[in-house]
C-alpha positions in Angstrom: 99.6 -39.0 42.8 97.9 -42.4 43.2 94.9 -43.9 41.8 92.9 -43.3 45.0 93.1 -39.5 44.6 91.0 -37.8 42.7 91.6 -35.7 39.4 91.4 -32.0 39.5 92.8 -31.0 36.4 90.1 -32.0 33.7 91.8 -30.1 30.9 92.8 -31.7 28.0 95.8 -30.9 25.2 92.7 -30.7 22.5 90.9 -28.6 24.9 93.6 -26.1 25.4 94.5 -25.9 21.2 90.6 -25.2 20.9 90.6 -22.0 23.3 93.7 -20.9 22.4 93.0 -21.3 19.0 89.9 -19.3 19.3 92.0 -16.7 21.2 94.1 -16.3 18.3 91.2 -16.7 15.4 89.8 -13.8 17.6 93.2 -11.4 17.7 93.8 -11.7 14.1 89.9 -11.0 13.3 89.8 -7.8 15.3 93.5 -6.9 14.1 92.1 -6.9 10.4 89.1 -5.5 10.8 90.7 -2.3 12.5 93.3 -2.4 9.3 89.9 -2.5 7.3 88.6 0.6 9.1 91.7 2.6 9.0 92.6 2.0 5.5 89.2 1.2 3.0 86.7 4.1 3.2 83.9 1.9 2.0 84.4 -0.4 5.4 84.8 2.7 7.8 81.5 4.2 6.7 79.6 1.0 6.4 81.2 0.2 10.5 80.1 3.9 11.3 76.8 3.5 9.5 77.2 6.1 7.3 
C-alpha cells in the first residue's frame, strides 16, 4: 500500500481491547447473574419481582 491510497481500516489495537473487553465484562456479568438466579432465593424473587 502506498501513501497515495487511502486508509480503510480505522481500527485501532486500543479500540479492539475496549470492545472486546466490553464483550467479555458483559459474558461474565450475565453468566453470574444467572448463577445468582439459580442458586440465592432472595435474587430469584427480587429478578421475578416477587
Amino acid at each position: 500500500m502506498t501513501d497515495n491510497e487511502p486508509k480503510w481500516d480505522y481500527t485501532t489495537k486500543e479500540g479492539n481491547f475496549a470492545a472486546g473487553a466490553a464483550v467479555v465484562g458483559g459474558n461474565l456479568l450475565v453468566l453470574i447473574i444467572y448463577i445468582l438466579y439459580r442458586t440465592v432465593p432472595s435474587v430469584h424473587h427480587f429478578i421475578i419481582g416477587r
